[in-house]
C-alpha positions in Angstrom: -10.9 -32.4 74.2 -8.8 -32.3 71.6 -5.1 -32.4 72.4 -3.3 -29.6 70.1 -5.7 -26.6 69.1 -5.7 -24.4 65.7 -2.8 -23.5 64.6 -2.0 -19.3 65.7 -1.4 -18.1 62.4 -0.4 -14.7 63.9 2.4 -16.0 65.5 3.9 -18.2 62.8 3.4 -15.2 60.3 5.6 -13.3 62.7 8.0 -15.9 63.0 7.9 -16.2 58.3 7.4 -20.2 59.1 6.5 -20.7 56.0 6.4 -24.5 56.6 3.7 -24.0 59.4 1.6 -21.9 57.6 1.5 -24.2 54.3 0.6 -26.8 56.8 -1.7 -24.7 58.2 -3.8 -24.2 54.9 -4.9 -28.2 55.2 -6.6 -27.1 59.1 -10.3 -28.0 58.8 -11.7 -24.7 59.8 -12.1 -22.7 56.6 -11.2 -19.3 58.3 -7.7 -20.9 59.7 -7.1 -21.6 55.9 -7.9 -18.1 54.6 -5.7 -16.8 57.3 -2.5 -18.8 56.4 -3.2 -17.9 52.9 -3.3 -14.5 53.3 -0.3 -14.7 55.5 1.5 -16.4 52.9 1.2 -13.9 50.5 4.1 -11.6 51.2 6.4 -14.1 51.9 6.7 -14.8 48.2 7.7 -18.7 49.2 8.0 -20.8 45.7 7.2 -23.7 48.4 4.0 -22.0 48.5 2.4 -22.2 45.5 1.7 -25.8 44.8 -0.3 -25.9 48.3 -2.0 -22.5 47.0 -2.8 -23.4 44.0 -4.5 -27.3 45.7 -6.9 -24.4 47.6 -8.1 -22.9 44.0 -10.4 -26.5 44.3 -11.4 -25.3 48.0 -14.9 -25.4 48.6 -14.9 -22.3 50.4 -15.1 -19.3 48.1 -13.1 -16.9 50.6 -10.3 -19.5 50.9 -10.1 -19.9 47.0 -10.2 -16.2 47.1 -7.4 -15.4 49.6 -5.6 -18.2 47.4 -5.9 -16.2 44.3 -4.5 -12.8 46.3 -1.5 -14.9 47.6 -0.9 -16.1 43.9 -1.2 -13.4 42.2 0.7 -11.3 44.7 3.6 -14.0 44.2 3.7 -13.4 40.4 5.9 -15.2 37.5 4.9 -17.6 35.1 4.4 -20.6 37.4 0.8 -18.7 38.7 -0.1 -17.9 35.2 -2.2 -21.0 34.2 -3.5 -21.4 38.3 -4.9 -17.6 38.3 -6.2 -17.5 34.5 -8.2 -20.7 35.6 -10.0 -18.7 38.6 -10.8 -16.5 36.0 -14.0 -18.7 35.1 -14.9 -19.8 39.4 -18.1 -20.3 40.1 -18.0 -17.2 42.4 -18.3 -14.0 41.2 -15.9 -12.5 44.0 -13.1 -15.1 43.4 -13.7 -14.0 39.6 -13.3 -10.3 40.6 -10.3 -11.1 42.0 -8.8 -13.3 40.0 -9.4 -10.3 37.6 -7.0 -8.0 39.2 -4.7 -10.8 39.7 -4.5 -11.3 35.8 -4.9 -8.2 34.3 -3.6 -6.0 36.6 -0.4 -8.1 38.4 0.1 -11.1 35.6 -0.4 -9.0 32.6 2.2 -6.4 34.2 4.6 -8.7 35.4 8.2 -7.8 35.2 8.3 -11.6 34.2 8.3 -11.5 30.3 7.4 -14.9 30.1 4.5 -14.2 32.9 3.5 -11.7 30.8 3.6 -14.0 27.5 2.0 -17.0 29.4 -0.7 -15.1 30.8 -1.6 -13.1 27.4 -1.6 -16.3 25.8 -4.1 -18.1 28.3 -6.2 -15.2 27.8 -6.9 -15.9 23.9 -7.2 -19.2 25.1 -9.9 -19.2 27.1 -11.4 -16.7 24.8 -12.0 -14.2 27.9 -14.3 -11.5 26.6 -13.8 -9.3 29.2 -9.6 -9.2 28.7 -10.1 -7.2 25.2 -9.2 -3.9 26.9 -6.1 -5.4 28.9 -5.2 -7.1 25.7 -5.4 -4.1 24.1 -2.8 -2.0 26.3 -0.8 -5.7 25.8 0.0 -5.0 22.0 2.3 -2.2 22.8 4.1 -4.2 25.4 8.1 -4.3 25.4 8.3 -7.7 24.5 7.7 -9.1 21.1 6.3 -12.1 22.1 3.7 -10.1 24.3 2.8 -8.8 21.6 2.4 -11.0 19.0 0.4 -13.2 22.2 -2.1 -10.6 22.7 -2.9 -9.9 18.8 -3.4 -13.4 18.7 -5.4 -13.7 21.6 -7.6 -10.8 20.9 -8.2 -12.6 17.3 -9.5 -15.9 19.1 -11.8 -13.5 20.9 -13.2 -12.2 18.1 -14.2 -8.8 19.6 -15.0 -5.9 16.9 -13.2 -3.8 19.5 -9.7 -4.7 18.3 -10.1 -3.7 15.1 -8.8 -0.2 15.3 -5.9 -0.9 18.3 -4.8 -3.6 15.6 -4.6 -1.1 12.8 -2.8 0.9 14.4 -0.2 -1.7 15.2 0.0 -2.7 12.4 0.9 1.0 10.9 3.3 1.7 13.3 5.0 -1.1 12.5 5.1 -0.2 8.9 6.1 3.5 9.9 9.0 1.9 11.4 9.8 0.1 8.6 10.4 3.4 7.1 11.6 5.6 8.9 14.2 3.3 10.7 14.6 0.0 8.5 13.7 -2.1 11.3 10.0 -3.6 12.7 8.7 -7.0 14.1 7.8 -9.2 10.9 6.0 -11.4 13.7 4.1 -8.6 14.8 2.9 -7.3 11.3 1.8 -11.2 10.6 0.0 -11.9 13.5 -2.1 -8.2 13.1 -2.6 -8.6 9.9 -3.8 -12.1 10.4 -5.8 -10.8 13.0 -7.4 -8.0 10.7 -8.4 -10.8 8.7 -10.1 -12.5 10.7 -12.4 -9.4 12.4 -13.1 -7.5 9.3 -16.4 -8.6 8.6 -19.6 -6.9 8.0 -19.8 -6.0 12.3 -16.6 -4.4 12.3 -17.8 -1.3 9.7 -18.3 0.8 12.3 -14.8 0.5 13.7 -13.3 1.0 10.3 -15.2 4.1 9.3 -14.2 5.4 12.5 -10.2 4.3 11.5 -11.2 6.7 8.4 -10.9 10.1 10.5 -7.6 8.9 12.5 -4.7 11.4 12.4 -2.4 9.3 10.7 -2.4 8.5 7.6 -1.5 4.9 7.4 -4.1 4.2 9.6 -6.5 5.7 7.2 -4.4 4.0 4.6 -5.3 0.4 6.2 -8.9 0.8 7.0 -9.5 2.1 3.5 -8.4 -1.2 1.9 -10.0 -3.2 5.1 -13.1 -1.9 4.1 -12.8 -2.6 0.4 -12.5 -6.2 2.1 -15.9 -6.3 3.8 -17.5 -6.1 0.2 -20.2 -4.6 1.6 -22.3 -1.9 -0.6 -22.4 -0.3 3.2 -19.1 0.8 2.6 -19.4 2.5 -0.6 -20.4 6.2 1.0 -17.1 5.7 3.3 -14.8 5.3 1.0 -16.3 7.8 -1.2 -15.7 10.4 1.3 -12.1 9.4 1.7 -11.7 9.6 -2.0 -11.0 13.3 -0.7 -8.1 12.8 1.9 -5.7 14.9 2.2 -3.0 11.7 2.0 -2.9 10.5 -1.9 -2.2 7.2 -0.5 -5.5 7.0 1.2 -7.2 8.3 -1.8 -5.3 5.2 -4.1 -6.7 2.7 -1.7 -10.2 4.1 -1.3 -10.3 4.4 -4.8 -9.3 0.8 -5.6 -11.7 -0.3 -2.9 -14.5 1.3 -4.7 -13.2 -0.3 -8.2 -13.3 -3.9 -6.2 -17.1 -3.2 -5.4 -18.3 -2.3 -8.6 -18.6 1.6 -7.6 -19.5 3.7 -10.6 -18.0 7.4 -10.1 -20.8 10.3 -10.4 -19.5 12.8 -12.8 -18.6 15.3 -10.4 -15.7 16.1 -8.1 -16.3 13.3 -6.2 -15.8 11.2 -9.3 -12.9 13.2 -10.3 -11.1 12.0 -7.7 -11.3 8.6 -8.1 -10.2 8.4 -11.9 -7.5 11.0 -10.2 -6.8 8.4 -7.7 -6.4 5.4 -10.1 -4.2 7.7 -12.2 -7.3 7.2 -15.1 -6.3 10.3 -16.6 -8.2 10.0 -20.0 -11.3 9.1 -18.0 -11.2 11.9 -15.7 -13.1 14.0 -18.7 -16.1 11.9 -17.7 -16.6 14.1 -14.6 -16.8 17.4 -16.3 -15.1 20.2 -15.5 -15.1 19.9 -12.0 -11.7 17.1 -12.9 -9.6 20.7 -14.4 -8.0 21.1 -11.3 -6.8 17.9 -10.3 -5.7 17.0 -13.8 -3.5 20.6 -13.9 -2.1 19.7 -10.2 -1.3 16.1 -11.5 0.5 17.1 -14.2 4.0 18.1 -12.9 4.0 15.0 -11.0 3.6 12.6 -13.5 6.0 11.4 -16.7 5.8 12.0 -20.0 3.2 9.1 -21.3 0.7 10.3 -18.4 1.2 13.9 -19.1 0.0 12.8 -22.5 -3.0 11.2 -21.4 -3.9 14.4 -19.1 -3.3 16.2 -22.1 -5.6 14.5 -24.1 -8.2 14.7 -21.0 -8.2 18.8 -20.9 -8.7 19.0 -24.8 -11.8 16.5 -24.5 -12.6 18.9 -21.2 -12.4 22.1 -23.8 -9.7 23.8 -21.7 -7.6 26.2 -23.2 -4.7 27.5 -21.5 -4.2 31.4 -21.2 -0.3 30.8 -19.9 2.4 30.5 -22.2 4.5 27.7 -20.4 4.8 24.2 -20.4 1.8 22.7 -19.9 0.4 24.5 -22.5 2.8 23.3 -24.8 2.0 19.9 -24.0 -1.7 21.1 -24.6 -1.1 22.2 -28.5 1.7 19.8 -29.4 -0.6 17.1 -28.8 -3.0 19.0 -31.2 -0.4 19.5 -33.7 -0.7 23.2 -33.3 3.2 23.8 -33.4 2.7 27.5 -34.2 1.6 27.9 -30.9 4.6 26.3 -29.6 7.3 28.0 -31.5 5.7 30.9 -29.8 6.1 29.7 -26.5 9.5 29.3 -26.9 12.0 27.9 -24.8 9.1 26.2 -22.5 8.2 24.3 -25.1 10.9 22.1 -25.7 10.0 19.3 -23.2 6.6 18.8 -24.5 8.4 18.7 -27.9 11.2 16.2 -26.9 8.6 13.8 -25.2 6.6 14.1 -28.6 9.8 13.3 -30.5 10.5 10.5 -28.3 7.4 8.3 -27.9 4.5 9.8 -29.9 2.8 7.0 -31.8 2.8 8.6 -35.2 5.6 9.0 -37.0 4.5 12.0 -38.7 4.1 14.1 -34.9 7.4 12.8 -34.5 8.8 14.7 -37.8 7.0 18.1 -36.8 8.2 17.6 -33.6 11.8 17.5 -34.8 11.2 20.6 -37.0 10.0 22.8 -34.1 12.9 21.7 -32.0 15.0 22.8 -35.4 13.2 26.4 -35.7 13.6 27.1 -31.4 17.6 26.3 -32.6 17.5 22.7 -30.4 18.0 20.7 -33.3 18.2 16.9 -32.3 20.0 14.2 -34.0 17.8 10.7 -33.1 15.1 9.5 -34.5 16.0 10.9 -37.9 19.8 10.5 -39.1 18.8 13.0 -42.1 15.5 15.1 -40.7 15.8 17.5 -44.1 15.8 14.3 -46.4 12.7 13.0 -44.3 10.8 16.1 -44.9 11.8 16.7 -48.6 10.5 12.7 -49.2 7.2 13.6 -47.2 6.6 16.6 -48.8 6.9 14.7 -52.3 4.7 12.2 -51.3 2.1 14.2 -50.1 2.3 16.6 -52.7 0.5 16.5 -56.3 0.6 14.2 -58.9 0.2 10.0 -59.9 1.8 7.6 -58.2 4.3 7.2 -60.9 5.2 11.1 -60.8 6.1 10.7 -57.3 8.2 7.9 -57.5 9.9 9.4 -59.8 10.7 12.4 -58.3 11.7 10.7 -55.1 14.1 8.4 -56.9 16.0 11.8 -58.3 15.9 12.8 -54.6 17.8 9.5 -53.7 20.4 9.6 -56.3 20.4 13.9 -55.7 21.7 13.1 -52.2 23.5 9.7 -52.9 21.2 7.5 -50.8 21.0 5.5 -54.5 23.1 4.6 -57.4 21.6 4.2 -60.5 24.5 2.8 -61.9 25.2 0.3 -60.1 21.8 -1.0 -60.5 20.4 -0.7 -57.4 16.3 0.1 -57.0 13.6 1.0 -54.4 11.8 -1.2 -52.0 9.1 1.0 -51.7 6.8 1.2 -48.8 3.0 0.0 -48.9 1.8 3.9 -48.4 4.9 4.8 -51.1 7.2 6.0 -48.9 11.1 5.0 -49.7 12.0 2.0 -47.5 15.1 -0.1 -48.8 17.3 0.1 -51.9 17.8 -3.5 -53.6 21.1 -4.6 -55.3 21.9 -6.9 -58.1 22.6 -9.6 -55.2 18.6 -9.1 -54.3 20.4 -8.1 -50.7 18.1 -5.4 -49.0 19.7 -2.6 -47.2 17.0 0.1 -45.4 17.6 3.3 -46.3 18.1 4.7 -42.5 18.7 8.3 -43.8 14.8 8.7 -44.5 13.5 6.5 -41.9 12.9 7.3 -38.0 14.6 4.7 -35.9 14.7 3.1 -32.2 17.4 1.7 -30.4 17.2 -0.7 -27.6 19.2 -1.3 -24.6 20.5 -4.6 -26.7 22.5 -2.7 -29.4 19.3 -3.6 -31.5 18.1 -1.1 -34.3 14.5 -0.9 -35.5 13.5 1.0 -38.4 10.3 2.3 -39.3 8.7 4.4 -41.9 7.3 8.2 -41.2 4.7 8.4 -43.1 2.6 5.5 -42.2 4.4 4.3 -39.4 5.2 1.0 -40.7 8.0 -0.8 -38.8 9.8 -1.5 -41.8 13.5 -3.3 -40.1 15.4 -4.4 -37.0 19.0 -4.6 -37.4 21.4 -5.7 -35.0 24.5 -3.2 -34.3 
């Protein structure tokens, strides 16, 4: 007979001996050890765990079971790597519960660096069947939860992340916005992340991501999708091309552009030249594009209110309102009737003719119309009336010598030459007045009857109105 029998783990669990019952976990009968480790568990002794963690190598599955409860039920990082190691026992009830222990005591741990350790593990071990708790982990209070379980859930490689992570990822953007502040390391490690599990199998997620409330999620799995390169996609991003966000539309637009997409020529198609601000190009989708260029147009400045312009008269439209898109519309037809009798409306569409049309010519009409709605402007002509009067010789009858002629008398008329003091005419290619020459051959531009442009620089460029010639640039 033996001299000292088991060990009554009742009684020393009633006394809290700790000591006993940690000695008690070495007792050769399998049940005595699954009793002192489940006694052990509320006590929360850090002695414990060492001795708890030798039984995770028990080969009893209930006492590496009762183990894992005493562990897990002790918490903090030093059970982290013990309990994530159960995770893959060869028992499918110690797995079970080593289960709970990570994902529902580790992974809520008010131990951030529990929390941290345990996430971490996860990815490391690749756990497949942590995706969901990893999920709920990426909107932890901690950072470096965070960033742990958007790595982890990359190493896992699960499709199922996708959407969680773009969402993350706009939030984090969202914040940037609206409070100046986010997690750098966050947006890194998601978009990281999305880079890694956008592929051809995560489609599905991504099209989904295309009817999410927010917009920035929309946003990202618009240009995620362009990523794929996939001719899959090509139908989804389509369909997105008519978002209600214009940010979504720019990024399903561009995604279709990166795939080779060629735009029907319809409303659909609109859209996209809409999108990529393709104004000109919108007129290859018909009339269904009348709408959006007309709502584009306050929106936009002057050179892209051109180019819609220019897309409506290739469309045929003809506006019926006298205001001031339709003043754009017949100034950049030269129909400058119609804008003297829109008026007062009409002196924007005017002033960004005056300021930046390409011919030098519109420019001069331009002027004139400002002149007859009493808005005269001073730049780019110094002398507007001279400019005319020289045009109007030069295009006007008679042999190259005749005009010359007469436009010399206009120069010495209005002083801009002296004939007496031997000065002549440098004349333009097209015959337009462009410089007077002295006797000392020095060549001064006669800035009266030219258009000029001044730059930021104090630098003065000269050019000629008839032909457009850029005839000087002076510095001032």
């Amino acid at each position: 007979m033996p001299l000292f029998g088991p060990p009554n783990i009742a009684q020393l669990e009633a006394k809290r001996d700790t000591q006993g019952l940690i000695k008690a976990l070495g007792f050769k009968d399998a049940a005595i050890r699954m009793a002192a480790a489940d006694a052990l568990a509320p006590l929360k002794d850090p002695m414990a765990v060492e001795p708890l963690v030798g039984l995770l190598g028990d080969e009893h599955p209930g006492v590496r079971r009762a183990a894992v409860a005493a562990l897990s039920a002790r918490g903090g990082f030093r059970v982290v790597e013990p309990l994530v190691s159960a995770l893959e026992d060869r028992d499918p009830e110690v797995r079970a519960t080593a289960r709970t222990a990570v994902y529902r005591r580790l992974m809520t741990d008010p131990d951030q660096d529990a929390r941290r350790a345990a996430t971490a593990a996860l990815g490391r071990i690749r756990a497949g069947d942590a995706v969901e708790t990893l999920i709920k982990a990426t909107i932890d209070a901690d950072e470096g939860v965070r960033v742990a379980a958007i790595k982890s859930l990359e190493a896992i490689g699960d499709v199922q992340a996708v959407v969680p992570l773009i969402i993350v990822l706009a939030h984090e953007q969202i914040r940037q916005r609206s409070t100046g502040r986010s997690s750098l390391a966050v947006e890194r490690a998601a978009s990281r992340a999305l880079d890694t599990l956008c592929v051809a199998g995560a489609i599905g997620p991504l099209q989904s991501a295309l009817g999410h409330d927010e917009a920035d999620v929309r946003d990202i799995a618009a240009r995620r999708l362009s990523r794929v390169g996939s001719a899959e996609v090509a139908g989804s991003l389509a369909a997105a091309l008519h978002d209600k966000d214009p940010g979504v539309r720019r990024s399903a637009a561009r995604g279709l552009a990166e795939i080779g997409w060629q735009p029907p020529a319809n409303l659909t198609g609109a859209q996209y030249w809409v999108a990529l601000r393709e104004w000109r190009r919108c007129a290859e989708s018909g009339s269904a594009a009348i709408p959006l260029l007309l709502a584009a147009y306050d929106g936009v400045d002057a050179p892209e209110r051109a180019d819609i312009v220019a897309a409506l008269v290739r469309l045929h439209w003809k506006p019926e309102a006298a205001n001031a898109t339709a003043a754009h519309y017949w100034a950049a037809q030269g129909h400058w009737d119609k804008c003297i009798e829109i008026g007062e409306p009409a002196v924007e569409a005017l002033e960004s003719i005056l300021r930046a049309a390409p011919r030098w010519r519109d420019r001069v009409a331009a002027a004139a119309t400002l002149a007859t709605l009493n808005r005269p402007v001073s730049a780019p002509f110094a002398r507007l009336d001279l400019v005319q009067r020289a045009l109007a010789i030069l295009d006007g009858e008679g042999t190259g010598d005749e005009k010359r002629g007469l436009l010399e008398a206009l120069l010495t008329d209005e002083h801009q030459l002296h004939a007496d003091a031997n000065e002549s005419v440098e004349w333009c290619a097209c015959g337009y007045p462009a410089s007077k020459v002295g006797n000392d051959e020095l060549r001064v531009p006669l800035a009266d009857l030219l258009g000029f442009e001044q730059s930021s620089s104090s630098v003065t460029t000269y050019y000629c109105p008839s032909c457009d010639t850029r005839r000087e640039t002076v510095a001032t």
